[in-house]
C-alpha positions in Angstrom: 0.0 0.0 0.0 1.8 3.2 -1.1 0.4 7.1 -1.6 1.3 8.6 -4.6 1.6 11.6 -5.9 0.5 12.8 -9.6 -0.8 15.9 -11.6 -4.8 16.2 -11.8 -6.1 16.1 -14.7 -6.9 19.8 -16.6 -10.2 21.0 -16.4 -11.0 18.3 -13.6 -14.1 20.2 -11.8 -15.8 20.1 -15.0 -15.5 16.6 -16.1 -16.5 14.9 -12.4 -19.8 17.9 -12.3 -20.5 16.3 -15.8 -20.2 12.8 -13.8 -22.4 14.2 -10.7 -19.7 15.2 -8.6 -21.1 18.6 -8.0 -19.8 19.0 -4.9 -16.2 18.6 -5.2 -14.8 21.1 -3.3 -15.5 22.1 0.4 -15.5 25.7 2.1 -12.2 25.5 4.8 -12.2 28.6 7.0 -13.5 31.2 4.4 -11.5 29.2 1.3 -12.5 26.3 -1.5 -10.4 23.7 -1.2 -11.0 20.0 -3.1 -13.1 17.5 -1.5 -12.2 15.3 -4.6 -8.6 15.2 -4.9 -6.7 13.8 -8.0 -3.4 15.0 -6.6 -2.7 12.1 -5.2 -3.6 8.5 -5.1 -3.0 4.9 -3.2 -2.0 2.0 -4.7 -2.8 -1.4 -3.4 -0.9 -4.9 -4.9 -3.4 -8.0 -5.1 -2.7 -9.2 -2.3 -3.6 -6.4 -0.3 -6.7 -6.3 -2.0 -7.8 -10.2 -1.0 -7.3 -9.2 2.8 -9.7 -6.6 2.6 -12.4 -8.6 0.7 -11.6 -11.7 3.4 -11.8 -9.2 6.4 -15.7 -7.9 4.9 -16.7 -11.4 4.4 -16.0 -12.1 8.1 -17.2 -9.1 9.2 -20.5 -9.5 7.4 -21.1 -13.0 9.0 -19.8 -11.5 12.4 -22.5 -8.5 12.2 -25.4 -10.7 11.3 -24.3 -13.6 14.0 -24.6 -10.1 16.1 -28.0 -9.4 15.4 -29.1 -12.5 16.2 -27.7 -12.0 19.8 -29.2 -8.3 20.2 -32.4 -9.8 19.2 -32.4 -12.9 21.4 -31.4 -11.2 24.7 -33.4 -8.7 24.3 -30.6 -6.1 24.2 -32.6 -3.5 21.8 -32.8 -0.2 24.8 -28.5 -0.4 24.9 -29.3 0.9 21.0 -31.7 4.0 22.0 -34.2 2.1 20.3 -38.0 3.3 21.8 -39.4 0.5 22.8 -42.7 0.9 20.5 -40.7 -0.2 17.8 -38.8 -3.7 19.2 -41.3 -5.8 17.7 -40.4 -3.5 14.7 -37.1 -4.4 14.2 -37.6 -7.9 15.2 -40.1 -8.8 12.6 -37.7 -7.1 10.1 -35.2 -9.2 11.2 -37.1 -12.6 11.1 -38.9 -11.5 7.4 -34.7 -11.6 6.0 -36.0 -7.9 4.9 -33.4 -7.5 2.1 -30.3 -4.9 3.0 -28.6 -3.2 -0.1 -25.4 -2.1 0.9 -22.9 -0.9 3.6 -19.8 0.6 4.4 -16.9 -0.9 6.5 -14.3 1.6 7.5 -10.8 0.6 8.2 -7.6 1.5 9.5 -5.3 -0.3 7.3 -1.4 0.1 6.1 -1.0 -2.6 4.3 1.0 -5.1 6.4 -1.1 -5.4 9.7 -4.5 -7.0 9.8 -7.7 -4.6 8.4 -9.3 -3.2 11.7 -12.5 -2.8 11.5 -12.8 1.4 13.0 -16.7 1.2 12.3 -19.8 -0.1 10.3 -22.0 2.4 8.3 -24.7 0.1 7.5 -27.6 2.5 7.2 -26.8 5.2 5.0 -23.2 5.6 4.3 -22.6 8.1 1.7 -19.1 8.9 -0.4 -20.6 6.4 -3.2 -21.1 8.3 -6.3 -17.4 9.0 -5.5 -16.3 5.4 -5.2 -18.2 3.6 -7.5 -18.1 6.2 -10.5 -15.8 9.4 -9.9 -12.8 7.6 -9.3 -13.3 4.7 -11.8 -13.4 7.3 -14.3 -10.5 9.2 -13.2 -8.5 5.2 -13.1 -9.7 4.9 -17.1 -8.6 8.1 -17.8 -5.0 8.4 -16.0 -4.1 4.7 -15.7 -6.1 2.3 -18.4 -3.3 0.2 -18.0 -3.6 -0.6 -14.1 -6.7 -2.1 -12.3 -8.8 -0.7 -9.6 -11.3 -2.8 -7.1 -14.4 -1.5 -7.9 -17.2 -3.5 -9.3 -20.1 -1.3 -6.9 -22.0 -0.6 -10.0 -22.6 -3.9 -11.2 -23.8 -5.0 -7.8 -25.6 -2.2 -7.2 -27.9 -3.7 -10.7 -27.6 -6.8 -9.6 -29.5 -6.4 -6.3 -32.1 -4.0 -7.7 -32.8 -6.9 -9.9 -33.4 -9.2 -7.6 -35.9 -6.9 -5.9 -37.1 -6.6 -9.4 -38.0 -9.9 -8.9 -40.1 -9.6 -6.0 -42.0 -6.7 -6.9 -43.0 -4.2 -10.3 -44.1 -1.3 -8.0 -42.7 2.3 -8.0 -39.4 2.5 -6.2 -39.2 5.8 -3.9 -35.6 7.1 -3.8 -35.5 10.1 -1.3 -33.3 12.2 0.9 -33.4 15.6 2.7 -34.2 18.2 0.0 -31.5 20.6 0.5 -28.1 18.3 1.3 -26.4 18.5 -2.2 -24.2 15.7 -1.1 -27.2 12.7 -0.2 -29.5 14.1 -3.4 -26.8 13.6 -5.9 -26.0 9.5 -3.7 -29.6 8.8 -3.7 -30.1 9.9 -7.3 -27.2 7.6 -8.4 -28.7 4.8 -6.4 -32.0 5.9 -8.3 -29.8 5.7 -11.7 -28.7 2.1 -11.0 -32.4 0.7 -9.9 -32.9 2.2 -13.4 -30.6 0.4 -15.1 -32.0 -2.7 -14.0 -35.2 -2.3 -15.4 -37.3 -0.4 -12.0 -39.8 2.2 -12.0 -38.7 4.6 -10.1 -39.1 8.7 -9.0 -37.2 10.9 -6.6 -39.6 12.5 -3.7 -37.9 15.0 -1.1 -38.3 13.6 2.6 -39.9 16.6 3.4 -42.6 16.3 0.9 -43.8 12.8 2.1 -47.1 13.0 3.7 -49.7 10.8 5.3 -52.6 9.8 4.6 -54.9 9.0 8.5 -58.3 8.0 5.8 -56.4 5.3 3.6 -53.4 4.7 6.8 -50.6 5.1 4.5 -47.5 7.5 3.7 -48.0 9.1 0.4 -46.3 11.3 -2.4 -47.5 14.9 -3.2 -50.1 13.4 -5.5 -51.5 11.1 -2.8 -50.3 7.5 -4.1 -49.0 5.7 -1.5 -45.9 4.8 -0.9 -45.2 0.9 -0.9 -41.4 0.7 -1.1 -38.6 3.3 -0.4 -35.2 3.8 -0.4 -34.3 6.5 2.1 -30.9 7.9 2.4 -32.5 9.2 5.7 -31.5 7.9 9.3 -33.2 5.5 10.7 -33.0 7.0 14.4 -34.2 10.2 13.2 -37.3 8.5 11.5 -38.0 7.1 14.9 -38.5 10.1 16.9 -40.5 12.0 14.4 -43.8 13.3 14.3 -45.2 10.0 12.0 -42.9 7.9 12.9 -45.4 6.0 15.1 -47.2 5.2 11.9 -44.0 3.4 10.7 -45.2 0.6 12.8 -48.7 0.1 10.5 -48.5 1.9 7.0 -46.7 -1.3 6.0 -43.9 0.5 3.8 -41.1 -1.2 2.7 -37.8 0.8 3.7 -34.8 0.2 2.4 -32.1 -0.3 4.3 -34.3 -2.4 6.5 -35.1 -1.6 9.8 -32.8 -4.5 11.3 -29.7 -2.6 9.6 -30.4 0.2 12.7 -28.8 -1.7 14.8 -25.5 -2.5 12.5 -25.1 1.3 11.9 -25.1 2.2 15.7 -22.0 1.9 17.5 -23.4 -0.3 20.2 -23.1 -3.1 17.8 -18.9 -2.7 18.5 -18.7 -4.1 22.1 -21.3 -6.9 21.0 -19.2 -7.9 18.0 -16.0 -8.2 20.2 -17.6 -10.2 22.9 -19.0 -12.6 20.3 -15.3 -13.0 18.2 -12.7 -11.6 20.9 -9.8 -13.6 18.6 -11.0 -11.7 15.3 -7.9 -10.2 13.6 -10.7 -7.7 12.5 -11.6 -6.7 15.2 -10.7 -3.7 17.9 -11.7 -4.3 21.8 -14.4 -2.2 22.4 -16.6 -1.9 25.4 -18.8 0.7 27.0 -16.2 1.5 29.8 -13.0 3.3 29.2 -10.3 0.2 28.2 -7.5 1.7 30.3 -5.7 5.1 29.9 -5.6 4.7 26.1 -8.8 5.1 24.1 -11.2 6.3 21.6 -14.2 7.5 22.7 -17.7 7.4 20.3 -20.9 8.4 20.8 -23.4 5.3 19.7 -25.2 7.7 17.4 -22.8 9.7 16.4 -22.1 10.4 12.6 -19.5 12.2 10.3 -16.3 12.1 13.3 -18.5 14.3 15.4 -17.8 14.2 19.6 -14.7 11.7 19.0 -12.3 11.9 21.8 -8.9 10.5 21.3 -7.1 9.6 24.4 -3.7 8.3 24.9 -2.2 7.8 28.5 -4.7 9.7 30.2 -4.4 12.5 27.9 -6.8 14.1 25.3 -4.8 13.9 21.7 -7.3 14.6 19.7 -11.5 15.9 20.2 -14.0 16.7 17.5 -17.2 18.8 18.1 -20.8 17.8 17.0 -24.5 17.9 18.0 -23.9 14.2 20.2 -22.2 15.3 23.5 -25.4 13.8 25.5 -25.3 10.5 23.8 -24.5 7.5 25.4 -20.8 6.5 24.6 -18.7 3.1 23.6 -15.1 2.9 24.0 -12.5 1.3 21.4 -9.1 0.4 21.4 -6.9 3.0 19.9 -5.4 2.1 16.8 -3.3 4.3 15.2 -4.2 4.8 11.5 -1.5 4.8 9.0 0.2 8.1 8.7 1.5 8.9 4.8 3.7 12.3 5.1 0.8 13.4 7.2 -2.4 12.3 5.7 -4.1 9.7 7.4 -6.4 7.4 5.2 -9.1 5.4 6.7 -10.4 2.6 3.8 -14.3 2.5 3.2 -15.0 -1.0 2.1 -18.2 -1.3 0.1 -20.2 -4.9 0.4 -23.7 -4.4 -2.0 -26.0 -7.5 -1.8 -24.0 -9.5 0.5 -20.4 -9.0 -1.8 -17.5 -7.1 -1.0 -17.2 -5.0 -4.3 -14.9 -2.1 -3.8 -13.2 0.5 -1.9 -13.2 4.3 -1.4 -10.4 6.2 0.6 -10.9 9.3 2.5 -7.9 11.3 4.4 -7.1 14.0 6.7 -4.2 15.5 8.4 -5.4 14.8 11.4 -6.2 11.0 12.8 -9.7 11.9 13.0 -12.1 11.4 9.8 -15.1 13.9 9.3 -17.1 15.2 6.6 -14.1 17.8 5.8 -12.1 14.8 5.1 -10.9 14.4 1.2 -11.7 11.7 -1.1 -8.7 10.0 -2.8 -9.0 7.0 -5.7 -7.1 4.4 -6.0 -5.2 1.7 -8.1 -4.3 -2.2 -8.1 -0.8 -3.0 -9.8 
């Protein structure tokens, strides 16, 4: 595993807008800097490549072994999860609702074992960029290379399967205004397309419901039978509808059992259950020692992460989660390239470990400021 330096291509910010990549470039303390950044990329041999996919696979039978245990000892209020809505998730769970995809994040140089950092399993984002924008980029700067990335075929593949099960109208929705989750959910939309789905986009906002016919509806008052949401499940929970969740009989997508694989309680569970796991980080809901990293359950994008090494505070984030419950996880030190610090997202769509998408910072903590960096095999 290596990170390389080379020259962006010319005109870059207009070919990955053409691509959907429209937002590219962040705002950093009054400046635009790139979000997308060709300057650089990692390169990973085979090898390297086959430890990642073997480390998903393991993980993916670990974290539904996992559910099972939540589920049978009854373990659903260490998630925040009201109890209105146990039987909820329960029946999800027991129906095999189908799950589309999720995102393992790594620390990972190469030599040691993957460690498995966290599991975005509800609605992790920085898609478009792995499965398209940096394919793209690979074709056009090195044709003669290789990259892991097959997230578009199984993207199609899945939707076809739920082809299979049903002809409806496919929902695809996300908060109207987030640039970043309409242009994900849109290219989600484009590959349920693809494979042959009617589909239509519908802001969160703008779903309604319906009290005469007991069902969640679009503007023009059909109802809403299957949805993918790019929407979190633990916000849905506490809104004003979401008691009618639990009887409009809507199919979500990702399932209401993945709420429990995208909350960070699901880390001290899945080190209990496979303490030998190469994969693996101890992780518990008490501080392990005077070295640690801190997480709030709910927490998303690196917000109210405390780093703390002998007793001391290295490293702390803000966010909107300083009241929420925390677990605790071994420290591990992510790799450190001439001070960038790459954490690997590894993509598993339909049960396959297809790909991988690299995001870095300068400092140890990842957060939505973080860049985007492709990579190569070879």
């Amino acid at each position: 595993m290596e990170r390389l330096t080379t020259q962006p291509r010319a005109l870059w910010q207009r070919i990955v807008e053409s691509q959907g990549l429209t937002f590219h470039s962040v705002d950093q303390e009054g400046k635009s800097v790139p979000y997308w950044d060709e300057s650089a990329y990692y390169r990973f041999t085979s090898r390297e490549i086959e430890e990642l996919e073997r480390a998903c696979h393991a993980l993916d039978d670990m974290c539904l072994q996992a559910v099972e245990h939540v589920l049978s000892h009854d373990l659903l209020d260490d998630f925040l999860i009201p109890r209105p809505f146990h039987a909820y998730v329960r029946a999800s769970w027991e129906k095999d609702e189908h799950t589309v995809y999720g995102r393992f994040d790594f620390a990972y140089d190469g030599t040691r074992p993957p460690k498995l950092l966290e599991y975005n399993a509800d609605t992790p984002t920085a898609l478009l960029e792995a499965a398209v924008i940096q394919w793209y980029w690979f074709r056009d700067r090195f044709p003669t290379h290789d990259q892991f990335n097959n997230i578009h075929e199984r993207l199609i593949e899945i939707w076809s399967v739920l082809k299979q099960k049903t002809r409806e109208r496919w929902y695809f929705t996300s908060l109207r205004d987030h640039v970043e989750d309409y242009m994900t959910v849109n290219y989600l939309r484009d590959t349920a397309l693809q494979a042959g789905l009617e589909t239509a986009y519908l802001a969160i906002e703008d779903i309604g419901w319906n009290p005469r016919r007991g069902a969640f509806v679009d503007r023009s008052e059909q109802p809403l039978r299957h949805v993918f949401k790019l929407y979190p499940w633990e916000w849905m929970l506490h809104e004003r509808f979401g008691p009618q969740l639990l009887t409009a009989g809507t199919e979500w997508l990702e399932a209401p059992w993945k709420m429990l694989l995208s909350n960070k309680a699901i880390l001290p569970i899945l080190y209990q259950l496979n303490p030998d796991s190469p994969y693996l980080l101890p992780a518990s809901w008490e501080p392990l020692g005077v070295t640690y990293v801190r997480k709030p359950i709910l927490g998303r994008e690196g917000a109210n992460i405390r780093m703390v090494l002998d007793g001391q505070i290295t490293e702390e984030t803000g966010g909107i989660y300083g009241n929420c419950p925390c677990i605790y996880q071994d420290l591990c030190t992510l790799p450190n390239f001439s001070g960038r610090y790459p954490v690997i997202g590894s993509w598993m769509v339909n049960g396959y470990a297809c790909g991988i998408g690299i995001r870095e910072d300068r400092k140890p903590i990842t957060t939505n400021q973080s860049c985007f960096v492709p990579h190569v095999m070879g």
